[in-house]
N, CA, C and O atoms as CSV, one atom per row, in Angstrom:
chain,resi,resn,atom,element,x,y,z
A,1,UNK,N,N,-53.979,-179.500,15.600
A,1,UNK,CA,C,-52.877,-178.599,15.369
A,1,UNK,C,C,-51.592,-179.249,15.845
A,1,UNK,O,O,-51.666,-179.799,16.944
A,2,UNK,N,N,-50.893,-179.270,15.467
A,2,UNK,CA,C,-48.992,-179.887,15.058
A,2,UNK,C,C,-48.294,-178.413,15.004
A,2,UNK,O,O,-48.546,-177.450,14.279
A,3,UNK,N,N,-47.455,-178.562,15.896
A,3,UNK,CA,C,-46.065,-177.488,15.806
A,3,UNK,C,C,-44.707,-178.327,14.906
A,3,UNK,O,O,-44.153,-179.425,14.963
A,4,UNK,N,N,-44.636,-177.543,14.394
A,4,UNK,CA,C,-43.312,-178.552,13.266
A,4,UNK,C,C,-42.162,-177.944,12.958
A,4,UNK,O,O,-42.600,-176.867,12.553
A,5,UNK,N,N,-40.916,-177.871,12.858
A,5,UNK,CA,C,-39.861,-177.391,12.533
A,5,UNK,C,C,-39.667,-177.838,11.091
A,5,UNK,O,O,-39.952,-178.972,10.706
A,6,UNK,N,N,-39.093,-176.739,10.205
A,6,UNK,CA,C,-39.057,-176.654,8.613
A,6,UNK,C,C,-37.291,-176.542,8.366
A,6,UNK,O,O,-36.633,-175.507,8.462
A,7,UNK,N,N,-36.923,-177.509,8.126
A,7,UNK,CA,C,-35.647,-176.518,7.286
A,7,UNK,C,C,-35.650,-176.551,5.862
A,7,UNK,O,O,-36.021,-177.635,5.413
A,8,UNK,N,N,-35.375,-175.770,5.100
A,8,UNK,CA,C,-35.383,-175.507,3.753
A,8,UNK,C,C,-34.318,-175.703,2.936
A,8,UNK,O,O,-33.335,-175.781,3.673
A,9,UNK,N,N,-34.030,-175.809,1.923
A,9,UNK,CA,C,-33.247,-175.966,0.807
A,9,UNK,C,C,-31.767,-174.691,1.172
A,9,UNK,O,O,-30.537,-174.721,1.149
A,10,UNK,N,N,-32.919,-173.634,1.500
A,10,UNK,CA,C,-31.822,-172.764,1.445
A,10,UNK,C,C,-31.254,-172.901,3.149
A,10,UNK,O,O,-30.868,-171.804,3.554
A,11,UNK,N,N,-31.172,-173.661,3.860
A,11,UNK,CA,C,-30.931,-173.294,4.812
A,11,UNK,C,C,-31.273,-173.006,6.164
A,11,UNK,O,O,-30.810,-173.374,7.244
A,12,UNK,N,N,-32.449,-172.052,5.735
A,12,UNK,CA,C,-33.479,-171.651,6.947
A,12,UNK,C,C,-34.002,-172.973,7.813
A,12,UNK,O,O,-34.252,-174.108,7.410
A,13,UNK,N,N,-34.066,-172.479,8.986
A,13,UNK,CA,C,-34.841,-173.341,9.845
A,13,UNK,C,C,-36.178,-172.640,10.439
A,13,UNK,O,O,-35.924,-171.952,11.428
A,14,UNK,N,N,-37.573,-172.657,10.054
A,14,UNK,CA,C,-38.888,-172.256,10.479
A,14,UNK,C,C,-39.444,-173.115,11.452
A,14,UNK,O,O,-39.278,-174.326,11.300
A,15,UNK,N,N,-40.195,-172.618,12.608
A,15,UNK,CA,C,-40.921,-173.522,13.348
A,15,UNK,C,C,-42.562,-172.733,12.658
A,15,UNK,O,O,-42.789,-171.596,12.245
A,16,UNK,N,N,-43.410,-173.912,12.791
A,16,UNK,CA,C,-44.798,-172.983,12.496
A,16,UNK,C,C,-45.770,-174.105,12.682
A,16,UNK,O,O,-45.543,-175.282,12.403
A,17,UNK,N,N,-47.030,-173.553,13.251
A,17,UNK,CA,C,-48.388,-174.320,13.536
A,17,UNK,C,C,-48.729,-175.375,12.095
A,17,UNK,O,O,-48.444,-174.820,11.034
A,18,UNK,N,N,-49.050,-176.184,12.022
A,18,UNK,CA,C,-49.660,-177.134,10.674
A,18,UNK,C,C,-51.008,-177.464,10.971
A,18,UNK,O,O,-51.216,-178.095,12.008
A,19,UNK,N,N,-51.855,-177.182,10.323
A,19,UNK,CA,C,-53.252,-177.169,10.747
A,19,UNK,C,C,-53.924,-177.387,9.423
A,19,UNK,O,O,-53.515,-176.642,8.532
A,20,UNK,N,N,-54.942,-178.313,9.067
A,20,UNK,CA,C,-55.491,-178.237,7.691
A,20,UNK,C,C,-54.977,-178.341,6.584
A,20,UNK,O,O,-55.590,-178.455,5.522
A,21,UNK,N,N,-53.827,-178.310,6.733
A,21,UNK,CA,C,-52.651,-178.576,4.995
A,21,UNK,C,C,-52.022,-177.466,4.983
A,21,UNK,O,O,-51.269,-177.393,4.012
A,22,UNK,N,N,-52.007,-176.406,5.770
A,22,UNK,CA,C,-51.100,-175.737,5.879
A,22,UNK,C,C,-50.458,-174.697,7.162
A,22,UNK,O,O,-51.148,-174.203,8.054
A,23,UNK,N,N,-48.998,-174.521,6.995
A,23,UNK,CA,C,-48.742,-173.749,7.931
A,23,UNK,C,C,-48.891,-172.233,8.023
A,23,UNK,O,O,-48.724,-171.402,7.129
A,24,UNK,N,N,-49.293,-172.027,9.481
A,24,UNK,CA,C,-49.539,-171.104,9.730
A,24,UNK,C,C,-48.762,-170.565,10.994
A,24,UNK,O,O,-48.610,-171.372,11.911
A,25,UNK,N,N,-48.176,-169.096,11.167
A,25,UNK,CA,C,-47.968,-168.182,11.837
A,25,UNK,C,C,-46.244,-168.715,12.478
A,25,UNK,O,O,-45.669,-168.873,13.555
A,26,UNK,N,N,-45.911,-168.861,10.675
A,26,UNK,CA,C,-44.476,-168.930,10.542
A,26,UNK,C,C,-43.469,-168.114,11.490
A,26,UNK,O,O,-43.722,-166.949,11.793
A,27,UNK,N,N,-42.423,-168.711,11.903
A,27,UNK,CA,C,-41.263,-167.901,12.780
A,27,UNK,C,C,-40.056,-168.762,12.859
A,27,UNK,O,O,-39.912,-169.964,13.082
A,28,UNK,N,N,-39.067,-167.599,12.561
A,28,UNK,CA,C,-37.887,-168.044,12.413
A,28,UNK,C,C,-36.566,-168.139,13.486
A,28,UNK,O,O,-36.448,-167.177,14.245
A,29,UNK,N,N,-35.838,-168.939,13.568
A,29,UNK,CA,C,-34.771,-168.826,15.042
A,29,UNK,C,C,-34.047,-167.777,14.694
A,29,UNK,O,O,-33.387,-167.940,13.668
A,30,UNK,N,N,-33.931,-166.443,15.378
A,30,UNK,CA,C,-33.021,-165.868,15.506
A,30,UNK,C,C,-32.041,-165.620,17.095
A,30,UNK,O,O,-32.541,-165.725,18.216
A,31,UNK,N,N,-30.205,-165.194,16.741
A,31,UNK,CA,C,-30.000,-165.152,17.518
A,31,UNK,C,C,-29.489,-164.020,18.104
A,31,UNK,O,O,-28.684,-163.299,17.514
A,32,UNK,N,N,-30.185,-163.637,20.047
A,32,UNK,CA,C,-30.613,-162.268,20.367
A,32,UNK,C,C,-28.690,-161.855,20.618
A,32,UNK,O,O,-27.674,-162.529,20.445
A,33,UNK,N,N,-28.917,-160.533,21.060
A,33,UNK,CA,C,-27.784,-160.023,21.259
A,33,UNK,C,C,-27.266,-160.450,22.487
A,33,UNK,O,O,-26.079,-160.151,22.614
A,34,UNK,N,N,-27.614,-160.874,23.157
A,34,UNK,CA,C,-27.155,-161.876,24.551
A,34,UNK,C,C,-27.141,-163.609,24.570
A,34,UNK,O,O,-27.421,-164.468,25.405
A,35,UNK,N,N,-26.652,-163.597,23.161
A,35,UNK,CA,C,-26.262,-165.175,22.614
A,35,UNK,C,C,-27.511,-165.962,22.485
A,35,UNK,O,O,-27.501,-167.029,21.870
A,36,UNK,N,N,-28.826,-165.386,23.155
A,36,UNK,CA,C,-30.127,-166.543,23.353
A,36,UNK,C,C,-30.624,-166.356,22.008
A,36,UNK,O,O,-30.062,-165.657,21.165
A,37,UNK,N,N,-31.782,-167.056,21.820
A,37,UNK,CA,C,-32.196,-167.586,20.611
A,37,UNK,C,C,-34.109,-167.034,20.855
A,37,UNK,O,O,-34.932,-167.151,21.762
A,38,UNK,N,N,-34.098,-166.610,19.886
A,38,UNK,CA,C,-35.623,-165.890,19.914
A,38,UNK,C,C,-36.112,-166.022,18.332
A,38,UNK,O,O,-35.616,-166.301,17.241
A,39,UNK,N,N,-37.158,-165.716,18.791
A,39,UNK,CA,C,-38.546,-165.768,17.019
A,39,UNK,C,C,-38.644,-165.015,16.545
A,39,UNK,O,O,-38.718,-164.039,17.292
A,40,UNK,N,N,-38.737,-164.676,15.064
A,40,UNK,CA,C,-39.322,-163.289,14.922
A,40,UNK,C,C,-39.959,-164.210,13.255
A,40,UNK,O,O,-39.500,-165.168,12.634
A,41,UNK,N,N,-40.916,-163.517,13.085
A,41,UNK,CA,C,-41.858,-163.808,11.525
A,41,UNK,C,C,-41.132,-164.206,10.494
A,41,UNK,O,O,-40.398,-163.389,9.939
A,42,UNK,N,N,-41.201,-165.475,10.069
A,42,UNK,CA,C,-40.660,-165.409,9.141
A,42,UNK,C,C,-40.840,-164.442,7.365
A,42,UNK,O,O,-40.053,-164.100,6.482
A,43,UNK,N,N,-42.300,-164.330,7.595
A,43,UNK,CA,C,-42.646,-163.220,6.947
A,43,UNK,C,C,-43.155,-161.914,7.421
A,43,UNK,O,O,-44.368,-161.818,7.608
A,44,UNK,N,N,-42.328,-160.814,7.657
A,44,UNK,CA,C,-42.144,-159.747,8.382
A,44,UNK,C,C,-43.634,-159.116,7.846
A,44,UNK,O,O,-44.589,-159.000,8.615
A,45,UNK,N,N,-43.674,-158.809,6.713
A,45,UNK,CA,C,-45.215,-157.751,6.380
A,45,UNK,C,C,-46.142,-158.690,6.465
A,45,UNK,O,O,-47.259,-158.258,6.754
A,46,UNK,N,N,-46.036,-160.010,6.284
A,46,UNK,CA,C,-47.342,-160.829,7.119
A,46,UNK,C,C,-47.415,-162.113,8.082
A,46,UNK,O,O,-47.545,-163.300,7.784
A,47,UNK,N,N,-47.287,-161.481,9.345
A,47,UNK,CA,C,-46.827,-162.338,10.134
A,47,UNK,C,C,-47.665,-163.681,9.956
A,47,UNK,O,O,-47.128,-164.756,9.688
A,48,UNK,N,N,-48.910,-163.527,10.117
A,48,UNK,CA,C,-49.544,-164.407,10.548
A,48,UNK,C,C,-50.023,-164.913,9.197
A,48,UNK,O,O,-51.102,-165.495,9.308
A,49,UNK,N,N,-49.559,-164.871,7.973
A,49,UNK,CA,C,-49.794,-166.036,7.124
A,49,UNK,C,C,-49.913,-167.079,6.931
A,49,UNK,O,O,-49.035,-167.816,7.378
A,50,UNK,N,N,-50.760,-167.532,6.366
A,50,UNK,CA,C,-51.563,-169.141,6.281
A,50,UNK,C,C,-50.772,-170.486,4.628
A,50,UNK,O,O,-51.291,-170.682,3.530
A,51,UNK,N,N,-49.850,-170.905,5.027
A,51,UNK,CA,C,-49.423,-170.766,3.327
A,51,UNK,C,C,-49.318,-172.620,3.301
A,51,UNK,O,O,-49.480,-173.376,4.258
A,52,UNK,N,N,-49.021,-172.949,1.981
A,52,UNK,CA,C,-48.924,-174.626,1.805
A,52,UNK,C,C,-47.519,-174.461,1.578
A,52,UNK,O,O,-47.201,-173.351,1.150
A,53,UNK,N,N,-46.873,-175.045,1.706
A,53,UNK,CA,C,-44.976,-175.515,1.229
A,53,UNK,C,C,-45.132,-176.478,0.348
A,53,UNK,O,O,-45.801,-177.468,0.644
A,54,UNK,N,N,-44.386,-176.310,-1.196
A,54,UNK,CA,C,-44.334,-177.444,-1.886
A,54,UNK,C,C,-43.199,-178.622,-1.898
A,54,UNK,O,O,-42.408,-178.724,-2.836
A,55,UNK,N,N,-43.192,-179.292,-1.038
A,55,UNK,CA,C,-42.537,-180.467,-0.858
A,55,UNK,C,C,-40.661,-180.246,-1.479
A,55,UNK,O,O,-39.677,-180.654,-0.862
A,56,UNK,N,N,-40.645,-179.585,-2.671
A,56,UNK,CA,C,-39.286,-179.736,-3.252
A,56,UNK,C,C,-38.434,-178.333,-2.577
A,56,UNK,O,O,-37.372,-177.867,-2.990
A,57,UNK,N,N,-39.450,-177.738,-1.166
A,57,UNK,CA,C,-38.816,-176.457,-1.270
A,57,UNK,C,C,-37.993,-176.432,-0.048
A,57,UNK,O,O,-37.225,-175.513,0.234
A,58,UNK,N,N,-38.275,-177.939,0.970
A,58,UNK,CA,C,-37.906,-177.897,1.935
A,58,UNK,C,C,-37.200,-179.702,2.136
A,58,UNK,O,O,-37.918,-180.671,1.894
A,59,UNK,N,N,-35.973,-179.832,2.525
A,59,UNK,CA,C,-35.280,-180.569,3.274
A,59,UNK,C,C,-36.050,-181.554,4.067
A,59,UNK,O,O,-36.129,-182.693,3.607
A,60,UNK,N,N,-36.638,-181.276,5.209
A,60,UNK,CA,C,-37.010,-181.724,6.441
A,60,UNK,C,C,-38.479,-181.331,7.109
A,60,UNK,O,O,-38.648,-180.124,6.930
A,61,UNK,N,N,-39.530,-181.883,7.770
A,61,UNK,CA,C,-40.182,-181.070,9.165
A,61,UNK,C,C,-40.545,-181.960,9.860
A,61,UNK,O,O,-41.297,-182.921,9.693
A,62,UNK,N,N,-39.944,-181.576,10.697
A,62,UNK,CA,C,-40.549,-182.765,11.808
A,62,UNK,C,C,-40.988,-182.115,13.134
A,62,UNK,O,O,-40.715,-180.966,13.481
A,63,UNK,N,N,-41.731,-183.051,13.848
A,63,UNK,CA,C,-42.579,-182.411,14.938
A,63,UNK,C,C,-41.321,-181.724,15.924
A,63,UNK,O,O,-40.201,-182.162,16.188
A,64,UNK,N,N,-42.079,-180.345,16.380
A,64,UNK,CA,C,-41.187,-179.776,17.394
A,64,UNK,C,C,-41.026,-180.292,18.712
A,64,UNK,O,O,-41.995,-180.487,19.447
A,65,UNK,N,N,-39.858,-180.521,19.045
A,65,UNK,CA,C,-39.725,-181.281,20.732
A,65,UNK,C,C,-40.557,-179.893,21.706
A,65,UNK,O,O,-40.779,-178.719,21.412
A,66,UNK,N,N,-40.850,-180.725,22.963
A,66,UNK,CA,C,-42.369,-180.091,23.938
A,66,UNK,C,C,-41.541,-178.846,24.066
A,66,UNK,O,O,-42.343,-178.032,23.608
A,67,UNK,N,N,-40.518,-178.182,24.369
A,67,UNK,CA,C,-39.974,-177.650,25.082
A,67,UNK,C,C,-39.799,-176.137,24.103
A,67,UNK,O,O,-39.787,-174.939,24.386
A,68,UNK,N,N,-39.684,-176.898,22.890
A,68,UNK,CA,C,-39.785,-175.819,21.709
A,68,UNK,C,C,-40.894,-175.564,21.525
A,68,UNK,O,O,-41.390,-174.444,21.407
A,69,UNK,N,N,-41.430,-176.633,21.478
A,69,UNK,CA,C,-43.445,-176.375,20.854
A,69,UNK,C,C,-43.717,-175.023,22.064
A,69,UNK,O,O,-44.210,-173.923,21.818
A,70,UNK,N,N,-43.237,-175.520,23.339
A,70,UNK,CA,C,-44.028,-174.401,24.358
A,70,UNK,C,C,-43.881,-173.354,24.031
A,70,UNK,O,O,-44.799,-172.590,23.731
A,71,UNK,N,N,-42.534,-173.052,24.016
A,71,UNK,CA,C,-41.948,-171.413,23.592
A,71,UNK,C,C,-42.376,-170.445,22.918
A,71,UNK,O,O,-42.622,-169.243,23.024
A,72,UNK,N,N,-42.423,-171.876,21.675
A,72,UNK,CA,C,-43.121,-170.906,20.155
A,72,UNK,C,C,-44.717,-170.655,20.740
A,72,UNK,O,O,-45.179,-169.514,20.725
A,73,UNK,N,N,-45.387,-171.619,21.169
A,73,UNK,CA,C,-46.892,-171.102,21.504
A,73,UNK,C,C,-46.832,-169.999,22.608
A,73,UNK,O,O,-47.749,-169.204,22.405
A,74,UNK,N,N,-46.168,-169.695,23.585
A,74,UNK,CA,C,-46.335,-168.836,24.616
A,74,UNK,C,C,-45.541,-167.641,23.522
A,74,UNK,O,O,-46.136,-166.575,23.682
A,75,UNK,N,N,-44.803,-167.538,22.846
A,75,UNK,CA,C,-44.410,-166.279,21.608
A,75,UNK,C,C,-45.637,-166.028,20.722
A,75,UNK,O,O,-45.980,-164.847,20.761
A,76,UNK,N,N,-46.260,-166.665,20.076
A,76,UNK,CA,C,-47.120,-166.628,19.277
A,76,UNK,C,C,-48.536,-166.517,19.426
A,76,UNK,O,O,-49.255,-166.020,18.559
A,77,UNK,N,N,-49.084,-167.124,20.873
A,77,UNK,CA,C,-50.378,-166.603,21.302
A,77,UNK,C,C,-50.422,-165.750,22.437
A,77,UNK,O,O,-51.477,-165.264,22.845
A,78,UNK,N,N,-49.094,-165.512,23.066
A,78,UNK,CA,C,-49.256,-164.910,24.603
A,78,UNK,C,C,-49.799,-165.828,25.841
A,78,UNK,O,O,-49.971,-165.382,26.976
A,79,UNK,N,N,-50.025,-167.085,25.474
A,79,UNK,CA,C,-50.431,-167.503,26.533
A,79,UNK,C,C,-49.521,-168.255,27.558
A,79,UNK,O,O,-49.031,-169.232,26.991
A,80,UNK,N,N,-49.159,-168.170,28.719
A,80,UNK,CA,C,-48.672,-168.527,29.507
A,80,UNK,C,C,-48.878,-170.239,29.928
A,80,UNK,O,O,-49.623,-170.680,30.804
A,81,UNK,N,N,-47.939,-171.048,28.976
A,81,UNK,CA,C,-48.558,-172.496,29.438
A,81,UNK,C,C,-47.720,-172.995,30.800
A,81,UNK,O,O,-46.572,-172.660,31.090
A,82,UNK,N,N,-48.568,-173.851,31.528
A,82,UNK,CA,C,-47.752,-174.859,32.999
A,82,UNK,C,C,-47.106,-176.130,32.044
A,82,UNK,O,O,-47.399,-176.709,30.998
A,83,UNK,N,N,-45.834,-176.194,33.285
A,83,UNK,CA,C,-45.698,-177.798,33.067
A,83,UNK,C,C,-44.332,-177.547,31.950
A,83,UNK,O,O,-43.777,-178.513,31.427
């Protein structure tokens, strides 16, 4: 499993798990009402979708730096990582 940041054609920037050929349990940067920067689904009625991206739909992905990777995994599984 690979954490990867997506930006897209249109703009968007997605972070999401890559596992098997595709990403899964998409989330998008939003920013909170106290200037910080938080996740929320990029697909709201299904968060945890499993989907392939076809190459012409996205710009960029490259691996997420540790610091992001953590975030998004302690948002996305609840688990509390060290270090």
């Amino acid at each position: 499993m690979e954490v990867k940041i997506i930006k897209f054609i249109s703009g968007e920037e997605v972070i999401a798990k890559f596992e098997d050929g595709k990403f899964k349990k998409l989330r998008m940067f939003q920013l909170t009402n106290d200037g910080n920067a938080g996740l929320v689904p990029w697909l709201v009625l299904a968060p945890d979708a499993e989907i392939e991206l076809d190459a012409v739909k996205y710009v960029t992905c490259i691996d997420a730096p540790m610091d992001v990777e953590k975030q998004y995994l302690k948002a996305v599984s609840n688990i509390q990582l060290l270090g």
